[in-house]
N, C-alpha and C positions, 0 to 999 in steps of 0.2 A: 503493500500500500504506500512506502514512499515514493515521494515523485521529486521532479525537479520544480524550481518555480517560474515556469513557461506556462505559457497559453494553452499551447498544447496538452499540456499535463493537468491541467485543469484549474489551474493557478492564475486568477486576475488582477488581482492588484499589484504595484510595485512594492522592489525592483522588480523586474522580468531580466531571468539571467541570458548567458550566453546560449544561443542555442545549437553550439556544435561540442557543448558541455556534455560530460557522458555520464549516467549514474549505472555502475557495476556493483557486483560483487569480487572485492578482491580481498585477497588475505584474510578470508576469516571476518571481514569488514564491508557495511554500506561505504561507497566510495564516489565521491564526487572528481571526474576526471577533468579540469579543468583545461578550455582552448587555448584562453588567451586572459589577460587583465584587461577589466574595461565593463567588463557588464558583472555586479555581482549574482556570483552563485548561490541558491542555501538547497537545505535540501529541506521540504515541505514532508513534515506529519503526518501518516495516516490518519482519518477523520475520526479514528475511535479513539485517541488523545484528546479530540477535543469534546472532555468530556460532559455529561449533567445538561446536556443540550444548549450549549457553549456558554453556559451561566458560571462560571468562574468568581463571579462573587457571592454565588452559595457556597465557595469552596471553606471549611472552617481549618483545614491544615492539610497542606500536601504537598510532596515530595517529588521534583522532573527530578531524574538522575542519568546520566549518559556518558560512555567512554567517548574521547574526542581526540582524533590526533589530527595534525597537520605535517604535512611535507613540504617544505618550501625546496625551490632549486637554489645550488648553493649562492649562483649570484644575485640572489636576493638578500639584502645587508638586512643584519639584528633591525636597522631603525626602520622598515620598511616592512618590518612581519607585525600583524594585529595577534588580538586574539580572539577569543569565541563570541557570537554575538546568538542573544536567546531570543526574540520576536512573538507576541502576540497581537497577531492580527482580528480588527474588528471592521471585513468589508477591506476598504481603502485605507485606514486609522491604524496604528500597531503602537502599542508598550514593547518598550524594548530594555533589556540587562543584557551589559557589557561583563566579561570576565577578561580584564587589560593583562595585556602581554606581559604584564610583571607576575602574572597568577600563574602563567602557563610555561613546562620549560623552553628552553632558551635554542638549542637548538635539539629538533625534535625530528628526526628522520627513521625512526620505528614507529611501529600500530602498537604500542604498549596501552597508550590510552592513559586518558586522564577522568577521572569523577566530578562532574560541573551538577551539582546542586543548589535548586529553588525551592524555597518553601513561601508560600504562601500569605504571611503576613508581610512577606517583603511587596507585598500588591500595594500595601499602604507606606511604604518606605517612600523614602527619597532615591532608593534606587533602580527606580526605574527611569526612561525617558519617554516622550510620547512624542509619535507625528500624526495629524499637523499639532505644533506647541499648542498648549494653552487646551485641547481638547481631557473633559473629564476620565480620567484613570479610570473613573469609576462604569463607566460608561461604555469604553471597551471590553471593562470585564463584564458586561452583565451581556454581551452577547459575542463570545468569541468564534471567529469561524477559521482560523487557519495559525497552526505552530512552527517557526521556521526556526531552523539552526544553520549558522555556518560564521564565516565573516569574509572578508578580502583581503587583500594584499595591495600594497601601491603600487608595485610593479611586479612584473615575472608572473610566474604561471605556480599555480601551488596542487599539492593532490589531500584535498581532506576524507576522512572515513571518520563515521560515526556508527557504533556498536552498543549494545545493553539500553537501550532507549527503556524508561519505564516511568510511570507516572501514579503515584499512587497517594491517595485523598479520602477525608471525611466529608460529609456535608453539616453547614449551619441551617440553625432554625429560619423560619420565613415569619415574616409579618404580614397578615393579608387583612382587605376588605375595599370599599368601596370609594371613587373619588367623583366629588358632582363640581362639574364644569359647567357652570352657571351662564347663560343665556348664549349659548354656541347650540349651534346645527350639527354641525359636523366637523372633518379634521380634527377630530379630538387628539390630546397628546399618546402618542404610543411610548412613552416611556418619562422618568423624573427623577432626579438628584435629589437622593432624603441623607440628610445630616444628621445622625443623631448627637443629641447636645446633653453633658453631664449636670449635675444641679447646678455647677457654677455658666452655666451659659456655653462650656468649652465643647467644641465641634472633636467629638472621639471617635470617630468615624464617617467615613460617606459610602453608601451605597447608590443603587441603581434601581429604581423602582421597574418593571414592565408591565405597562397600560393594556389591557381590552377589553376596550369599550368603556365603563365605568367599573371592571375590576382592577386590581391590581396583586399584583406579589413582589416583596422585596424582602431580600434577606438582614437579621439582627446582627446585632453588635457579636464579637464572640464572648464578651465579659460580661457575666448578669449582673444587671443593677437597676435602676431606674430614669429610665429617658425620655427627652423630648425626642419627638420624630420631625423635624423640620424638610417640608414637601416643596421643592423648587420644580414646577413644571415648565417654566420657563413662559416668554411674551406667548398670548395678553393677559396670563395669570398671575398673581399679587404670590407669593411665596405663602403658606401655611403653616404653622409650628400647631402638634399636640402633643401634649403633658402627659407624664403620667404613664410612658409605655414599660412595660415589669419583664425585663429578658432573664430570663429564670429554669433556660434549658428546654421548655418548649414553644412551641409556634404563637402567636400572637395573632388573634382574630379582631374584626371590629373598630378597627383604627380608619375612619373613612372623614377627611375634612373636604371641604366644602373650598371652593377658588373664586375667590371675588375677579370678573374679567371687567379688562380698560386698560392694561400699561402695557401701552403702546410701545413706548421707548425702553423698556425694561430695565428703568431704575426700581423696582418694584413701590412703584405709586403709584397713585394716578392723579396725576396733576396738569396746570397750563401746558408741560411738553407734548402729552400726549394727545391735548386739546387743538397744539399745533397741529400734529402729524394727521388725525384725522381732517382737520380742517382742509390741507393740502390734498387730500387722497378723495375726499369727497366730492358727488357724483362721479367717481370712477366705476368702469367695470374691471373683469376681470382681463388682460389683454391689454389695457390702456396704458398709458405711458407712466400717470402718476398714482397708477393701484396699487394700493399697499396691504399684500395678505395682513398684516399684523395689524390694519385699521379695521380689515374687515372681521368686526370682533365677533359676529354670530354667522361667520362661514357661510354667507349665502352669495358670495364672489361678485359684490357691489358692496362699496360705503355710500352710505346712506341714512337717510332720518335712523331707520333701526338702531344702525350702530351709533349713532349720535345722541339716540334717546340710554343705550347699553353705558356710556361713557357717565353724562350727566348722572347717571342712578350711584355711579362709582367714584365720580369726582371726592378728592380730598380721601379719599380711602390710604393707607399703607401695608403693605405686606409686612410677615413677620420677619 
């Protein structure tokens, strides 16, 4: 079931590697035959790693572990070899852990292999990276669809294999119940950023809620105790916080708030900005130059008296 990460192979997002790249079996080892430098190579996961139906943030503890070697050609200098790079991809979006050439030996021209271990609360670390920046951690974990391993070289041609691939995990309790997106048609959110917050206000985790329709399910904190659930659905809804959620080792039912819609601009208000923005967008359709989905607050693809009377009812409102 591994592949390379070509189109061909069933692999759509970037990078897209070289395609005269070879995946064998050699020595006992998965082996990435590399053409040339220029396009990077990994080698993409069988889909049954990506496990829990690619909910990664139900994961409450778990263990990737894999032999890893690289082959570089000699005329490629010490300063010009990387080391291992670990990838989850969400779609187009990936988290990404580095393991820098200082972790790995130095010059490495046997398949002995090395032990590259992840666990799991490193999701909430700083050591991860995400592309594009600035996109929620949380938010690729709660729908992952593709595990790549490898890295590249700056120059020369190198031969990686990767051997003992294994991945092994508990799952965390979920928190379910209902959310009412208040004067909307349609386009409801398919998913939400829930913070939960300690008694001092302090944000001790974020998860990924997933929307359908007006249910939802999203996974608890892993430490029992007592939390706010703060529900960020994003524009034109005001952010939500409930009190009082008891993580206690089982699943949490009945947590269902309510979203006051108007904030347009998603400072979570709603005030004169977003009294602008509709103003501008109004009498538009959908198709028009200055239509703005985000004015059009009850999804019927016109701003209009509707959404202008939706605004007025929320004016001076804030989110939590």
């Amino acid at each position: 079931g591994w592949k390379r990460n070509r189109v061909e192979d069933g692999f759509a997002p970037s990078p897209q590697g070289d395609p005269a790249t070879v995946v064998a079996w050699k020595n006992n080892a998965l082996t990435l035959l590399e053409a040339g430098q220029g396009a990077n190579d990994y080698f993409v996961a069988p889909d049954r790693y990506v496990v829990n139906g690619g909910k990664f943030n139900g994961i409450a503890s778990g263990v990737f572990t894999f032999d890893y070697s690289r082959q570089w050609p000699e005329t490629v200098t010490v300063a010009n070899r990387n080391g291992v790079v670990f990838r989850i991809y969400s779609g187009t979006t990936y988290a990404q852990f580095d393991t820098p050439i200082a972790s790995l030996p130095v010059d490495f021209f046997d398949l002995s292999g090395i032990t590259h271990t992840i666990t799991t609360p490193e999701f909430n670390s700083g050591s991860w990276t995400v592309s594009p920046a600035n996109t929620p951690l949380a938010k690729i974990l709660g729908n992952v669809t593709a595990i790549l391993v490898d890295g590249e070289v700056v120059s020369g041609r190198e031969i990686n294999s990767i051997d003992n691939f294994s991945f092994t995990y508990t799952l965390r309790k979920k928190m379910t119940g209902s959310l009412i997106f208040n004067n909307r048609m349609a386009n409801l959110p398919t998913g939400a950023l829930v913070e939960f917050l300690d008694s001092n206000g302090v944000v001790v985790e974020t998860n990924w809620a997933t929307i359908s329709g007006s249910s939802y399910e999203a996974y608890l904190p892993l430490t029992n105790g007592v939390y706010s659930a703060r529900f960020v659905p994003g524009v034109p809804f005001l952010a939500r916080k409930v009190d009082g959620v008891v993580v206690a080792g089982n699943d949490v039912t009945g947590i269902s708030p309510s979203f006051i819609n108007g904030d347009i601009s998603g400072n979570n208000e709603v005030g004169p900005e977003d009294f602008s923005a509709l103003s501008t967008a109004f009498g538009s359709f959908l198709g028009d130059a200055n239509y703005s989905a985000a004015a059009d607050l009850n999804a019927d693809d016109e701003v209009g008296p509707a959404d202008f009377s939706i605004l007025a009812g929320s004016f001076g409102e804030f989110g939590d």
